[in-house]
N, C-alpha and C positions, 0 to 999 in steps of 0.2 A: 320417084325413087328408082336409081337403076344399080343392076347389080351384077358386080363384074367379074371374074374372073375363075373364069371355065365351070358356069354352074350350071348342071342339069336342068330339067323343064323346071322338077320340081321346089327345086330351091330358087328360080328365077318368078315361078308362080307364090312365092312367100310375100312378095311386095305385096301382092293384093290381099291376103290372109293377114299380114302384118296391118298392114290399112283400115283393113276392117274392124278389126281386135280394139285397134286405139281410137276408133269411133266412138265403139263401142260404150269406151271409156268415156267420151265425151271431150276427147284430145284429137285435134286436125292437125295433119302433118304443114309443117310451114310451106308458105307458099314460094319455095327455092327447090336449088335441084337436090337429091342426096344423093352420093354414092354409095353402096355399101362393095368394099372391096375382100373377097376372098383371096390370101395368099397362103399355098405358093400358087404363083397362078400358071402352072404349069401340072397342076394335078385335079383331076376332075372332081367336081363337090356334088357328091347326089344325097336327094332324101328331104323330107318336112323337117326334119329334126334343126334344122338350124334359125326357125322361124323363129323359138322366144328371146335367142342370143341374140338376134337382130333386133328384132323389138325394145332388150334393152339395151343396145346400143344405141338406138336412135332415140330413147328418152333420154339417155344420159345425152347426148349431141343437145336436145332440145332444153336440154336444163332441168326437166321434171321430175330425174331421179339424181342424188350425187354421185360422183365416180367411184366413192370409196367405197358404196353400197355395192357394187357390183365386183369390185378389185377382187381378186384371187380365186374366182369363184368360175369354175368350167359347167356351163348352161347347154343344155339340150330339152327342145320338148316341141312338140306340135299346135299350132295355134287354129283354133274354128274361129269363125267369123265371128262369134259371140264374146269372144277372149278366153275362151274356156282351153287349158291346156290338155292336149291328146296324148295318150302312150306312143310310147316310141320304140324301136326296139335299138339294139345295142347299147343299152344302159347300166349293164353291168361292168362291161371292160369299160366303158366311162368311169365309174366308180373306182375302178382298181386303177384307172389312169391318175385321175384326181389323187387317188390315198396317194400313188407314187410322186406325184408331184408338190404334196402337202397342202390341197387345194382343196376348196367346198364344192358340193353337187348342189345345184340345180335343176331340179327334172319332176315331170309330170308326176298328179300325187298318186296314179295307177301302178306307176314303174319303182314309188319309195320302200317298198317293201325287196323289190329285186335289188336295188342300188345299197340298203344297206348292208349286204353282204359283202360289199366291197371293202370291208373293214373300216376301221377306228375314223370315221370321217367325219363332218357335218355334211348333213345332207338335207335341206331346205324340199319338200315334195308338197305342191301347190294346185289345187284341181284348176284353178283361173286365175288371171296376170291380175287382177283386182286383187286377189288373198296374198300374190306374191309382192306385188307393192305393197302394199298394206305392212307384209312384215318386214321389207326390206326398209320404208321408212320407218320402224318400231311400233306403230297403231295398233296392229292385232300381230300376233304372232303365232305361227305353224305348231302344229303337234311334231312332236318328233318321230319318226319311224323305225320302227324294228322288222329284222330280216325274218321272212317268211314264204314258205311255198304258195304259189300260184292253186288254185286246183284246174285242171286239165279243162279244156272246151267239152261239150258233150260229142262223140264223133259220130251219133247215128242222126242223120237228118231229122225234122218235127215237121209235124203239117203246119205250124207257126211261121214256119220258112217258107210258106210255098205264097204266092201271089198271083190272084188271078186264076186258072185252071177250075173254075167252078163246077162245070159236068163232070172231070175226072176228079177233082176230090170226091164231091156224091158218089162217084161208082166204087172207088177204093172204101168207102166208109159202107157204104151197103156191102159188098162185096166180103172185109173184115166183120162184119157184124153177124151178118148170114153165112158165113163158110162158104163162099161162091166159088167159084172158080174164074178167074179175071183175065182176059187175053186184051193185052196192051199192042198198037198198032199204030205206026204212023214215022213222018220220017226224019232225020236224024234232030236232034238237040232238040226235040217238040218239049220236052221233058220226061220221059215215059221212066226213064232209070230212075230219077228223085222222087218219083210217083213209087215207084216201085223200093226204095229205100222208107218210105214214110212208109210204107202199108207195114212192116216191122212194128212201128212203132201204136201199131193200132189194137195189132193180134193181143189176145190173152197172153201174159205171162207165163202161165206152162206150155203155150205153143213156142212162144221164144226160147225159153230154158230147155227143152228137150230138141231142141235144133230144128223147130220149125214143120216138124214130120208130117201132124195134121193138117198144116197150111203150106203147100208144097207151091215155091215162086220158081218156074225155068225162065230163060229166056231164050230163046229163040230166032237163032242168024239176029239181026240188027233191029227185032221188032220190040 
């Protein structure tokens, strides 16, 4: 499969994601060349996001989807190797492109709650290319989605995040548990900061809520 016209790494690495995905499926690309062309080819195409419109582009070329399944319908979403579709971002001004155009969304079933706020649309939201075949041939068919707030990522690090570091988690967990006093040393990117954002998450809750008073963190020049 080659794919042409002016696309960044990451949509030029989609071949192999797309590849995999319809393996997956139990579908081998034929054994001829394909092209997939992005026009205009004078504007640069970046991003994963154009992985599943590829995808059904090239079952529709292969005959294993019909064309009128896809017709009128503006596609975005990220494809794993498993076929499982990824969030994407920019898939709200998606949504309000499609209302403007009179068109259907397709897109990750993460992003179908952001996408329908795009107004009065159909919006097809599919966690894997299996569930979106599926409805797009009529076999099983999609929940429909209603617009709703995301809630926010947590923005204080967890020691769930950390990998590896096993003598400095022990010191920060002793350390937290006995009111130690902790002098972190070594040099730049070791980790010693994220170390030092988890030890937060260790403290008692009235040491955090009262701003930490009892558990006093400095740092010191770049240690």
């Amino acid at each position: 499969m080659a794919i042409v016209g002016l696309a960044d790494k990451a949509v030029v690495e989609s071949r192999e994601r797309v590849r995999a995905a319809l393996l997956s499926l139990g579908l081998a690309l034929p054994a001829k060349r394909i092209v997939v062309n992005f026009s205009l080819a004078d504007i640069i195409k970046e991003g994963a996001h154009f992985d599943l419109s590829i995808a059904l582009g090239v079952l529709v070329a292969m005959a294993a989807l019909p064309q009128d399944a896809v017709d009128g319908h503006l596609v975005l979403g990220e494809l794993s190797l498993d076929g499982s579709i990824q969030t994407v971002s920019g898939v709200l001004p998606a949504a309000l492109c499609a209302a403007e155009r009179s068109q259907r969304l397709i897109c990750p079933a993460e992003n179908g709650s952001e996408a329908a706020w795009g107004g009065d649309i159909d919006i097809l939201a599919a966690n894997s290319l299996t569930e979106l075949l599926n409805h797009l041939r009529g076999t099983q068919l999609l929940s429909p989605v209603n617009p709703s707030i995301l809630a926010p990522p947590p923005s204080e690090p967890d020691m769930a995040d950390l990998t590896g570091q096993e003598t400095a988690r022990r010191a920060i967990e002793i350390a937290a548990t006995g009111g130690h006093n902790l002098l972190m040393i070594g040099p730049p990117c070791a980790g010693k900061s994220m170390l030092a954002a988890c030890l937060l998450d260790l403290l008692p809750g009235s040491a955090v809520l009262s701003g930490c008073s009892e558990w006093p963190i400095t740092r010191i020049g770049g240690a």
